[in-house]
C-alpha positions as CSV (number, residue, x, y, z in Angstrom):
1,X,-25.3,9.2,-27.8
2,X,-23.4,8.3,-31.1
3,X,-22.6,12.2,-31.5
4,X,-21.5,12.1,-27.4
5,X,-18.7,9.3,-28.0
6,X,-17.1,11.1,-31.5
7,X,-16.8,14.3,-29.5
8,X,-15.2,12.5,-26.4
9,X,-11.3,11.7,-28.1
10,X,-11.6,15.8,-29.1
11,X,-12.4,17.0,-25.2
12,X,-10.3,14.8,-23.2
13,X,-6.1,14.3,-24.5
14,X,-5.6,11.4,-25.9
15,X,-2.6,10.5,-23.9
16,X,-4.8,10.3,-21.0
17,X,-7.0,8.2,-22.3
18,X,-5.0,5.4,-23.5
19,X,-3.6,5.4,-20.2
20,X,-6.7,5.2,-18.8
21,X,-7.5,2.0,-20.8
22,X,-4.4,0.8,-20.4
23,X,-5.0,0.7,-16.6
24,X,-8.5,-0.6,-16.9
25,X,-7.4,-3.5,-18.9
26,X,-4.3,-4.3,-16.8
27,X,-6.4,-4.3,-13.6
28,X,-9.0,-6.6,-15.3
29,X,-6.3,-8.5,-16.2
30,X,-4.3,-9.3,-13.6
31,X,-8.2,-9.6,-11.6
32,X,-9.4,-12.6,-13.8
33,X,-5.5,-14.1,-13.8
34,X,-5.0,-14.1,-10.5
35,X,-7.9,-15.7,-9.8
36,X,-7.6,-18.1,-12.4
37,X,-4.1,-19.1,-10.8
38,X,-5.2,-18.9,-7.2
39,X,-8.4,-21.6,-8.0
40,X,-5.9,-24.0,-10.0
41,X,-4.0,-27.1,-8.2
42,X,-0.9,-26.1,-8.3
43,X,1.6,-28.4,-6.4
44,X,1.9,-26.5,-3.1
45,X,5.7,-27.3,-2.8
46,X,6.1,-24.3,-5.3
47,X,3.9,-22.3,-3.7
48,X,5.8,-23.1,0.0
49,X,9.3,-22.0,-1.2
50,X,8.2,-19.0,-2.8
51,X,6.7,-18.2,0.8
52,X,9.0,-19.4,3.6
53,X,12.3,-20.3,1.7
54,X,14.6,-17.2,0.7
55,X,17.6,-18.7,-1.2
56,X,15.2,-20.0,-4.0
57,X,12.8,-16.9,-4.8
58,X,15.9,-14.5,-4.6
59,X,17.6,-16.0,-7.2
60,X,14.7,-16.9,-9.0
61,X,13.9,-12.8,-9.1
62,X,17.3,-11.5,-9.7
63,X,16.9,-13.5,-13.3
64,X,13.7,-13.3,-14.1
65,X,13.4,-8.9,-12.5
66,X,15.8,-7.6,-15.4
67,X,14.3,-9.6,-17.9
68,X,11.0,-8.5,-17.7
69,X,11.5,-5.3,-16.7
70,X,13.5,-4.4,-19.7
71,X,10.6,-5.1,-22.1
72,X,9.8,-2.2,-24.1
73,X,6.5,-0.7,-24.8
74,X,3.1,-2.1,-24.7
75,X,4.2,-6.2,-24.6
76,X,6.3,-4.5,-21.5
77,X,3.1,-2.8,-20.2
78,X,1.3,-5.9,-20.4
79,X,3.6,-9.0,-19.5
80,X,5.2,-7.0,-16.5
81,X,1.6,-7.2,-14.6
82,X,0.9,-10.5,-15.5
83,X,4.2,-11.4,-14.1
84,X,3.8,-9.4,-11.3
85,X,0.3,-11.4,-10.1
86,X,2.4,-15.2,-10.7
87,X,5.0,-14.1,-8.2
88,X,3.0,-12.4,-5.7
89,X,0.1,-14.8,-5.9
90,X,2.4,-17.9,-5.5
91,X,2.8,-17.3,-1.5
92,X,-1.3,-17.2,-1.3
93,X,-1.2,-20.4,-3.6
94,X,0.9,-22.3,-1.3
95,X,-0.8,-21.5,1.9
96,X,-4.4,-22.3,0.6
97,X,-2.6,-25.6,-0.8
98,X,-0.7,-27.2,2.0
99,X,-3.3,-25.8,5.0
100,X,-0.5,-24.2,6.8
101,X,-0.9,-22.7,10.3
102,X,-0.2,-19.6,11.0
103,X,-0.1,-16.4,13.5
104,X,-3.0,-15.4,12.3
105,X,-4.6,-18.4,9.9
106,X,-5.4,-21.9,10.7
107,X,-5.5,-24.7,7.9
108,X,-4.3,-21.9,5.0
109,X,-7.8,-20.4,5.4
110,X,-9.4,-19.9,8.5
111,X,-9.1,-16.6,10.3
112,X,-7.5,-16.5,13.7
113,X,-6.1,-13.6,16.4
114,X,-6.1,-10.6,15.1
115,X,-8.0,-11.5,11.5
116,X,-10.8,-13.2,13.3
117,X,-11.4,-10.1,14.9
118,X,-11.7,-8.1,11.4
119,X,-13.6,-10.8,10.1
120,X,-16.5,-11.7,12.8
121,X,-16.3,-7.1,13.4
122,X,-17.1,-6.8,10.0
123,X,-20.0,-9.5,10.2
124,X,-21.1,-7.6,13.0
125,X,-21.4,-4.3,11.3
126,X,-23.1,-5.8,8.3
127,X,-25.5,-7.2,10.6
128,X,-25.9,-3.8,12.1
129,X,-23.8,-4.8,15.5
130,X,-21.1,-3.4,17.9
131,X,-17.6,-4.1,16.5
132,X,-14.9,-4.7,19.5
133,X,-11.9,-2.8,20.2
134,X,-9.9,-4.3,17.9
135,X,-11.7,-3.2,15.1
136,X,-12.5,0.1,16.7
137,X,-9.0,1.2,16.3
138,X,-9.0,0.9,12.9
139,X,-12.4,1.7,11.1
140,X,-10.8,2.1,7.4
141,X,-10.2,-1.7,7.6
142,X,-13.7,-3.0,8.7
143,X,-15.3,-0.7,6.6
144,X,-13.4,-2.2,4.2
145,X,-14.0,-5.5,4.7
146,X,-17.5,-5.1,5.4
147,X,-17.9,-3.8,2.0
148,X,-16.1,-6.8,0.0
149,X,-18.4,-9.1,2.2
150,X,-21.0,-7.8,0.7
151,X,-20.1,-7.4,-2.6
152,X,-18.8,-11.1,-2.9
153,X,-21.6,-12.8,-0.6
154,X,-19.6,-13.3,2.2
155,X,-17.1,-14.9,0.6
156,X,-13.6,-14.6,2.5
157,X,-11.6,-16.1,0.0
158,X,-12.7,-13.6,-2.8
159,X,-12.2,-10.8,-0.3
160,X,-8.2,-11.7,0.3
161,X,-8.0,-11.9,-3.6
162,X,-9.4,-8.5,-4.2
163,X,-7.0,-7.4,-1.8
164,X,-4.4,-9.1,-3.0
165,X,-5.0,-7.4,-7.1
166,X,-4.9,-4.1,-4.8
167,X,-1.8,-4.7,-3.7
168,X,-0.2,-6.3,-7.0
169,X,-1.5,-3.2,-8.7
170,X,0.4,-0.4,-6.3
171,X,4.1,-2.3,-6.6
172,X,3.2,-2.5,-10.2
173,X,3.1,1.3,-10.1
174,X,5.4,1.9,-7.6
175,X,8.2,-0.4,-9.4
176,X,7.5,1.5,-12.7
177,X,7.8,5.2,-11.1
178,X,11.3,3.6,-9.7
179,X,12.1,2.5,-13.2
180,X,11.3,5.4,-14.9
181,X,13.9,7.4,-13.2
182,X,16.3,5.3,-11.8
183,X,16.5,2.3,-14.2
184,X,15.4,-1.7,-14.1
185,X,18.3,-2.8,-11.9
186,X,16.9,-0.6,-9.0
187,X,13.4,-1.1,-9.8
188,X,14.6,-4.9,-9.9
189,X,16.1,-4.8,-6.2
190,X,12.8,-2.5,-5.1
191,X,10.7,-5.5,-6.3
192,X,12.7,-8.2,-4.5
193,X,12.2,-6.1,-1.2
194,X,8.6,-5.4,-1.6
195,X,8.2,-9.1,-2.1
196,X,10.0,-10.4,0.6
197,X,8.0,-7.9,3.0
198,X,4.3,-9.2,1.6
199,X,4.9,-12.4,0.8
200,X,4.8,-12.8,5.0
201,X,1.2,-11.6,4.9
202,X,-0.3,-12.3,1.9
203,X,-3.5,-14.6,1.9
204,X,-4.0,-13.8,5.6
205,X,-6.3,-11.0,5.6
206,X,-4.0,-8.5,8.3
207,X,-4.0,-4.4,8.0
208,X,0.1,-4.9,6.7
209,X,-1.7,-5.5,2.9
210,X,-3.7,-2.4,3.1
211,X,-1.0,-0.4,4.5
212,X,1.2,-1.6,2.2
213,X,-1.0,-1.0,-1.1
214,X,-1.8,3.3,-0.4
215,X,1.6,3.4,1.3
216,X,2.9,3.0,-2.3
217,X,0.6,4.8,-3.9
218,X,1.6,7.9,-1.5
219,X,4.9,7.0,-2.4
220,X,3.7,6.6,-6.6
221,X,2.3,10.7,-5.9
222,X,5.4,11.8,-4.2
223,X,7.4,10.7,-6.8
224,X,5.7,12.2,-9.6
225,X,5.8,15.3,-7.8
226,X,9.8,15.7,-7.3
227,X,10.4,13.7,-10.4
228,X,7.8,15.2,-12.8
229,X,7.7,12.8,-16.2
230,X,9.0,15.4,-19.2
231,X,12.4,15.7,-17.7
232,X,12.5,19.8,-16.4
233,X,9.4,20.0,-16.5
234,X,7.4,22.3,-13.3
235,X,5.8,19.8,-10.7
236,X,2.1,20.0,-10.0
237,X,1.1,20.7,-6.6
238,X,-1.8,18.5,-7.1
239,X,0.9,15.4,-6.5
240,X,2.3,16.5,-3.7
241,X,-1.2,17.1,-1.9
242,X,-2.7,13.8,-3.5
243,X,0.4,12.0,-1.8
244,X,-0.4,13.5,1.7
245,X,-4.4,12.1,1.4
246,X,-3.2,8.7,0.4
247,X,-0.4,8.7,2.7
248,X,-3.0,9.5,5.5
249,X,-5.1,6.8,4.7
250,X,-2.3,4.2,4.6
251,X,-1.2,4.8,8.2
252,X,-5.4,4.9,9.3
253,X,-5.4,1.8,7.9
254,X,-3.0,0.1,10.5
255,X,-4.0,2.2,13.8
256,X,-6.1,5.0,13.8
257,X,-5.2,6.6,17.3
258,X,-1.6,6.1,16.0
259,X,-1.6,7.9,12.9
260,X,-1.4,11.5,13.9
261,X,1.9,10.0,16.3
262,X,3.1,8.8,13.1
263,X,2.2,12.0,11.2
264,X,4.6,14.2,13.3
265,X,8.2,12.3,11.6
266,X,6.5,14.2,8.5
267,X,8.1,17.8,8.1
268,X,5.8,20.5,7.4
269,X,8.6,21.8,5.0
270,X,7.8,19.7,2.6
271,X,4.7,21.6,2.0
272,X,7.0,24.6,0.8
273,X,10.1,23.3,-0.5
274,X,11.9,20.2,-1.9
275,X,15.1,19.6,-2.6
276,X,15.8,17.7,-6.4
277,X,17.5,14.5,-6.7
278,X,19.7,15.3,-9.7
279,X,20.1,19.1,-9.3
280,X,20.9,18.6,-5.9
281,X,19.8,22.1,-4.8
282,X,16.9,23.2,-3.2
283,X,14.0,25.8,-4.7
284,X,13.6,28.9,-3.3
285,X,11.7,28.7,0.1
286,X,9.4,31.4,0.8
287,X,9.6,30.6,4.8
288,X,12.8,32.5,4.9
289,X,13.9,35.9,3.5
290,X,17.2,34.5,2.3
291,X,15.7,31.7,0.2
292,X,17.0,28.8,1.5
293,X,15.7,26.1,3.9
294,X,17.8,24.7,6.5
295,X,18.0,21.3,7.6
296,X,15.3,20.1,10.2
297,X,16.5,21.1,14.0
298,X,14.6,20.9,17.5
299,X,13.1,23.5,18.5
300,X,14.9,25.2,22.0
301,X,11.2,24.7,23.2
302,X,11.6,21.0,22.4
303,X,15.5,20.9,23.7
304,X,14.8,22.3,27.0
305,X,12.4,19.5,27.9
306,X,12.5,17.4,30.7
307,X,13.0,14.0,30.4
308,X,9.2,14.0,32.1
309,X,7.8,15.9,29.2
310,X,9.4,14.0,26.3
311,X,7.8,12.0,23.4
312,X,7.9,8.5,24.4
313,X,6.3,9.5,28.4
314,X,3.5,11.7,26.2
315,X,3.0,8.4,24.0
316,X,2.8,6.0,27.3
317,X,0.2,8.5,29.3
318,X,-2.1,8.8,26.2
319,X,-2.5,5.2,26.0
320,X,-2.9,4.7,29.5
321,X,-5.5,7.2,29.7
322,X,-7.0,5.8,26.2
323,X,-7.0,2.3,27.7
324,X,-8.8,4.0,31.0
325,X,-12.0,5.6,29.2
326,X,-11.9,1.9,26.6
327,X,-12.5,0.1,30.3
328,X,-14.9,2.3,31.3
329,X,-16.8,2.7,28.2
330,X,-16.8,-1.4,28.0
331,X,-17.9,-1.8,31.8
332,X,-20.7,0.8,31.7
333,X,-24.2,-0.6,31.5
């Protein structure tokens, strides 16, 4: 075994595995801090403007975003996470606090419409059960959930914090990509955004989390694959096709039956060509003789539709015929 561990730093590059320790250790800590922070009193009138109000938290960020963000090397690599879990656990903190209601939580903690659903679906399936429709629409997310239940012994509270780290981790990744290319004042403005968007649906237990964590980790695999990290250098392929997987899984994580709608806004020419943001040319596309690819255009299949035949009265007659065979499938013995 001793002989197995001195021959390891010789097979695998040692770039890849500091990074890899350096990602273990960040997720372990931001885990332990978060929940640290999250099972500490904190007054909840903190917590409460950094969820509802917007004039405080924005300025608070447009300070605090550069300064952190500019931190070079590994006290940047560490302190940036760290502050990462503070500001997006502070929304979670306040709710639990104050026992706000909700859309979907009553008293800061108690499931409700649509979370309930996930929550007594998942109980169901652990128990072996029928889920309803909600939950049958989106599988990823009581799988999911019935997995966390187990592993934290049906603990709810856990479960939103796990989720939570997941989602902490992907803007941590996603703002670094940003930064790596295009600097900390856009990274800065990039975080601000992201923040405002989750800070609506943290703590509550709703697909927007999940979606929201593997949408940027599709977007963290896209943009290694156009912007590849040694300036110049070829991309890989595997990004491109990682990026695709994830990016499938983040839109089944919201509906299932809408995710191959959603997956038709995504051009197949991406699969053979991409255009670079500083060149600003595109590579050679093997589609066409003459090399080049042409901007996306209808079809004159798709233009000499009838207003009958078009997207949105496709969209409406598959659900009416989905929501046929769910009432027949739910009233049959």
């Amino acid at each position: 075994m001793a002989i197995f561990v001195k021959w390891i730093p010789r097979m695998v590059d040692k770039s890849i595995l500091r990074a890899a320790v350096t990602s273990i250790l960040t997720a372990l800590l931001v885990t332990v801090l978060c929940w640290l922070m999250l099972n500490t009193a904190l007054p909840r009138q903190i917590g409460l403007a950094a969820r509802y109000d917007l004039l405080i938290p924005l300025v608070v960020l447009l300070i605090l975003n550069p300064l952190v963000l500019n931190l070079p090397g590994l006290v940047g690599q560490l302190v940036t996470p760290v502050y990462l879990m503070v500001v997006f656990s502070l929304p979670v903190s306040g709710l639990w606090a104050s026992g706000t209601s909700e859309q979907y939580v009553l008293g800061g903690t108690i499931p409700y419409s649509d979370t309930l659903s996930y929550y007594t679906d998942a109980l169901r399936f652990l128990e072996g059960g029928y889920v309803s429709s909600m939950s049958a629409d989106k599988p990823f997310t009581t799988a999911l959930y019935s997995g966390l239940l187990a592993v934290t012994h049906f603990n709810w509270l856990t479960t939103l914090v796990i989720i939570e780290v997941l989602v902490i981790l992907a803007v941590y990744l996603a703002v670094r990509e940003l930064q790596r290319t295009h600097g900390a004042t856009a990274a800065s403005i990039f975080l601000i955004i992201l923040f405002l968007f989750e800070r609506r649906f943290s703590g509550t237990g709703m697909t927007e989390n999940l979606g929201l964590c593997f949408g940027l980790l599709a977007f963290v695999l896209f943009w290694r694959y156009t912007n590849p990290p040694p300036p110049g250098s070829p991309s890989s392929p595997g990004w491109l096709i990682g990026g695709f997987g994830v990016l499938a899984l983040a839109l089944g994580w919201r509906r299932q039956r809408r995710a191959a709608g959603e997956w038709q806004a995504i051009d197949s020419r991406a699969l053979r060509c991409r255009r670079h943001p500083r060149a600003g040319a595109s590579t050679p596309c093997r589609a066409r003789p003459s090399g080049r690819c042409r901007p996306w255009a209808p079809s004159r299949a798709a233009s000499r539709q009838s207003p009958a035949t078009s997207s949105t009265s496709r969209r409406r007659r598959a659900r009416t015929a989905m929501a046929v065979a769910r009432a027949r499938r739910w009233s049959s013995p």
